[in-house]
Short mmCIF file of the C-alpha atoms (twelve columns), coordinates in Angstrom:
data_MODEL
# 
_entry.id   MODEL 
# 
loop_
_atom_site.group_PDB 
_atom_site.id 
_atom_site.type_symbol 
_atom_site.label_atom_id 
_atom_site.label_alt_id 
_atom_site.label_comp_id 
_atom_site.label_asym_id 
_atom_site.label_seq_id 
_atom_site.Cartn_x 
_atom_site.Cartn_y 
_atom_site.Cartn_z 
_atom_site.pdbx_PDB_model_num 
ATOM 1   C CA . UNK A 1   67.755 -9.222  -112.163 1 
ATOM 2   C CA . UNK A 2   69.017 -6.552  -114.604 1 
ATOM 3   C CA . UNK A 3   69.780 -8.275  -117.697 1 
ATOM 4   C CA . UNK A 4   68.341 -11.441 -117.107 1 
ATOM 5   C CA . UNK A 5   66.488 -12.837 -119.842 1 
ATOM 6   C CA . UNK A 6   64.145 -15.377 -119.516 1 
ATOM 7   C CA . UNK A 7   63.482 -17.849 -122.307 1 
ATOM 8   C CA . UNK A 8   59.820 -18.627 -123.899 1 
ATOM 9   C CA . UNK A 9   60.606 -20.932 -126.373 1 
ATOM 10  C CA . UNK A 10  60.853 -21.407 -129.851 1 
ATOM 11  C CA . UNK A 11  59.963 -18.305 -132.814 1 
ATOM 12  C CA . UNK A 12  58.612 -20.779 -134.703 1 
ATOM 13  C CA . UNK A 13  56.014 -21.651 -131.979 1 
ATOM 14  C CA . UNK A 14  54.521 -17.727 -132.367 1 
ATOM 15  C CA . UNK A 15  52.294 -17.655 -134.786 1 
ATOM 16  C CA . UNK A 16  52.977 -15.208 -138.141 1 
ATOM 17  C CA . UNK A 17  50.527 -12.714 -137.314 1 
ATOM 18  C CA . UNK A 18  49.414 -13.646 -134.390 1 
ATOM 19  C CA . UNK A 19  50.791 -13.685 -130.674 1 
ATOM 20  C CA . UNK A 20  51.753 -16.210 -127.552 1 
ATOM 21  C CA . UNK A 21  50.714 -14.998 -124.045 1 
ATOM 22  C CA . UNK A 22  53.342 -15.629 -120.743 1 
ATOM 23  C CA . UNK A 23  52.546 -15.615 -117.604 1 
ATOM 24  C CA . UNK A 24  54.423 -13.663 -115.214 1 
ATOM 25  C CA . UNK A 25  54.704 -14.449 -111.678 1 
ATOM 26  C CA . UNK A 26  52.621 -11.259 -109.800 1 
ATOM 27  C CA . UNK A 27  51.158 -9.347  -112.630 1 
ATOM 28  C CA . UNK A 28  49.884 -9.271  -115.707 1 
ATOM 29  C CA . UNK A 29  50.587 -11.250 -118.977 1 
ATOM 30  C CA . UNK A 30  52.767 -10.535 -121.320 1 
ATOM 31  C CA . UNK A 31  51.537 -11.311 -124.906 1 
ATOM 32  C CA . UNK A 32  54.462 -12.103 -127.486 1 
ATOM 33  C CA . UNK A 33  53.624 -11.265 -131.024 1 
ATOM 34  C CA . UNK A 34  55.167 -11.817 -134.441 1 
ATOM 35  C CA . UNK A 35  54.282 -10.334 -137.299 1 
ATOM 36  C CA . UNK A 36  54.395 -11.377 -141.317 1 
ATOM 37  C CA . UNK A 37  57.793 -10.372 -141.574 1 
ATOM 38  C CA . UNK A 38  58.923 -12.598 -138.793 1 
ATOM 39  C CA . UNK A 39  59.880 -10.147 -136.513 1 
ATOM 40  C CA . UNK A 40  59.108 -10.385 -132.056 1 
ATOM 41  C CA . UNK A 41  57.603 -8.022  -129.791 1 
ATOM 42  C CA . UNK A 42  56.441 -7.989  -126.505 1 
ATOM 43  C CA . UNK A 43  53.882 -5.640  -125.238 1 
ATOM 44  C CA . UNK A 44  51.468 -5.938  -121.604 1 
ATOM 45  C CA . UNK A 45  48.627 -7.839  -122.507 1 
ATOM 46  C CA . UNK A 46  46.535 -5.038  -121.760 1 
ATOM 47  C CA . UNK A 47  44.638 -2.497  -124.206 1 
ATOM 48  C CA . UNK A 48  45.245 1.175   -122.174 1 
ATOM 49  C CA . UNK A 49  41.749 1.710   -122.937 1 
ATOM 50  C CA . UNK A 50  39.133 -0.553  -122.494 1 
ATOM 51  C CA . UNK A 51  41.843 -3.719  -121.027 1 
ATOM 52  C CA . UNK A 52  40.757 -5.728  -123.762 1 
ATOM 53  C CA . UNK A 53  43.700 -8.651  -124.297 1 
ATOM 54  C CA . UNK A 54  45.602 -7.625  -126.538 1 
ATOM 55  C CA . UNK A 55  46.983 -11.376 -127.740 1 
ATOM 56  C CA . UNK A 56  43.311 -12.181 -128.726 1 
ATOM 57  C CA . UNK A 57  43.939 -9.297  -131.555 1 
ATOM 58  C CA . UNK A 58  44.777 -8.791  -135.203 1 
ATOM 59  C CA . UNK A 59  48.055 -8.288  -135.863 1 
ATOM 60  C CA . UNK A 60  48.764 -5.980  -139.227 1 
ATOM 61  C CA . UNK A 61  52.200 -4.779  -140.014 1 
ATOM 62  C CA . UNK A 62  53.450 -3.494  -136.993 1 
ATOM 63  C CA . UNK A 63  50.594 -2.487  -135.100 1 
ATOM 64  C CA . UNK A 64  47.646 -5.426  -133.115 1 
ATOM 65  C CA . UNK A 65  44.055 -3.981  -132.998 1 
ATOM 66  C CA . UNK A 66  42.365 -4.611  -129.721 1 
ATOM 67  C CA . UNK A 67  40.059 -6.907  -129.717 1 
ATOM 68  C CA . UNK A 68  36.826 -5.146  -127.769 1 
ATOM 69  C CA . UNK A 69  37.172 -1.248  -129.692 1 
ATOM 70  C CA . UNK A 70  39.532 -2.259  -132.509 1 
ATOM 71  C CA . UNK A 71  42.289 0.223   -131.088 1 
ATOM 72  C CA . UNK A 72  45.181 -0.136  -133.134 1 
ATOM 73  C CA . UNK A 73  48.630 -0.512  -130.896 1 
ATOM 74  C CA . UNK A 74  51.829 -0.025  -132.096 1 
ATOM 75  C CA . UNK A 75  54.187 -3.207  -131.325 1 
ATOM 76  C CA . UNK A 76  57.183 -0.922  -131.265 1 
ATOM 77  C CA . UNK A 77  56.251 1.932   -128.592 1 
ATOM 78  C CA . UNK A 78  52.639 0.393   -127.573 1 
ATOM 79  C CA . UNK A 79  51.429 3.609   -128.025 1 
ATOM 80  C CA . UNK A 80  48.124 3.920   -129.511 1 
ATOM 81  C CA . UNK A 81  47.811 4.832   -133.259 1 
ATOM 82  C CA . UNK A 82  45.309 7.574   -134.936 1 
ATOM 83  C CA . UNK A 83  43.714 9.925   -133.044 1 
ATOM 84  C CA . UNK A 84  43.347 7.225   -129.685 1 
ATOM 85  C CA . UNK A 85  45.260 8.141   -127.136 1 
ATOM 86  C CA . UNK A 86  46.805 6.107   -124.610 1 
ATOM 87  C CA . UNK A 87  49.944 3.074   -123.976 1 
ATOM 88  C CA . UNK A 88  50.697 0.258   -123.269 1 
ATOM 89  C CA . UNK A 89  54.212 -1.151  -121.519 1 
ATOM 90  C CA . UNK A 90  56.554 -2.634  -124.281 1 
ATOM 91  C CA . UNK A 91  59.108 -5.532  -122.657 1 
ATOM 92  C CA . UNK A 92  62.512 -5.568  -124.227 1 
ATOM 93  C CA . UNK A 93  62.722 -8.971  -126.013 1 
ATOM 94  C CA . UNK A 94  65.202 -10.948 -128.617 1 
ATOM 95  C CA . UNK A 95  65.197 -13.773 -130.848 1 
ATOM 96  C CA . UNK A 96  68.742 -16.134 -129.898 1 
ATOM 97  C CA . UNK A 97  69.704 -19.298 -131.781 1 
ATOM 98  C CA . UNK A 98  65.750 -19.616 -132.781 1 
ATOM 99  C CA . UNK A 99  64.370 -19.183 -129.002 1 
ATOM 100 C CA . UNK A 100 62.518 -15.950 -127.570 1 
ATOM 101 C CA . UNK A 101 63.855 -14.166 -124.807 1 
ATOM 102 C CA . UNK A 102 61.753 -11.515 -122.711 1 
ATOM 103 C CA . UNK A 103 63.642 -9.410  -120.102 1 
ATOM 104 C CA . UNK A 104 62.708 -10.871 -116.845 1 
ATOM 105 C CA . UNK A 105 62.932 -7.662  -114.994 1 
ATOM 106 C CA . UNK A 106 61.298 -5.636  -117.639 1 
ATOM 107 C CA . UNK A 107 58.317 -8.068  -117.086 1 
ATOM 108 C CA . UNK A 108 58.192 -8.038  -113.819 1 
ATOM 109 C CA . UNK A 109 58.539 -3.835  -114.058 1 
ATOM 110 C CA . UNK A 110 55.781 -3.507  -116.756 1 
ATOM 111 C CA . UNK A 111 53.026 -6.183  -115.129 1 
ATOM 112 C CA . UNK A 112 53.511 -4.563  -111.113 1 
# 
């Protein structure tokens, strides 16, 4: 399953600024977000903290604040920003021809 991509559909049906959530078969979600700028990221849709879901957030710049405790989480290393501690999985994912891709076994990796 290395390298196999699985396809979500199309950017445009991401929100700017806000997020799409995919279920994966034996684990957890994976919520999809893109920001103002346009661009995709994929992160667990689980806050490391309190498990808040993360696609019900805020997206601003390049970070989502968590819904429950307003963590911020960065949508490039889901790492949380300030002086919270904690992370999130990231899944690898790329925009092709105008359609989303998410690494299948990333997602499968990150929600078991």
């Amino acid at each position: 399953m290395i390298g196999e991509w699985l396809d979500i559909g199309w950017v445009e049906e991401i929100p700017l600024r806000g997020s799409r959530t995919v279920q994966v078969d034996g684990g957890d979600d994976i919520a999809v977000f893109r920001t103002g700028e346009g661009k995709v990221f994929a992160l667990r849709d689980r806050c490391p903290h309190k498990h808040g879901k993360l696609s019900q957030g805020i997206v601003h710049g390049g970070a989502v604040a968590c819904p429950l405790h307003n963590w911020r989480i960065s949508l490039t290393t889901g790492e949380a920003l300030g002086e919270d501690r904690g992370c999130t999985p990231t899944v690898p994912v790329k925009v092709s021809g105008g359609r989303v891709l998410i690494c299948r076994a990333s997602t499968l990796q990150a929600a078991a």
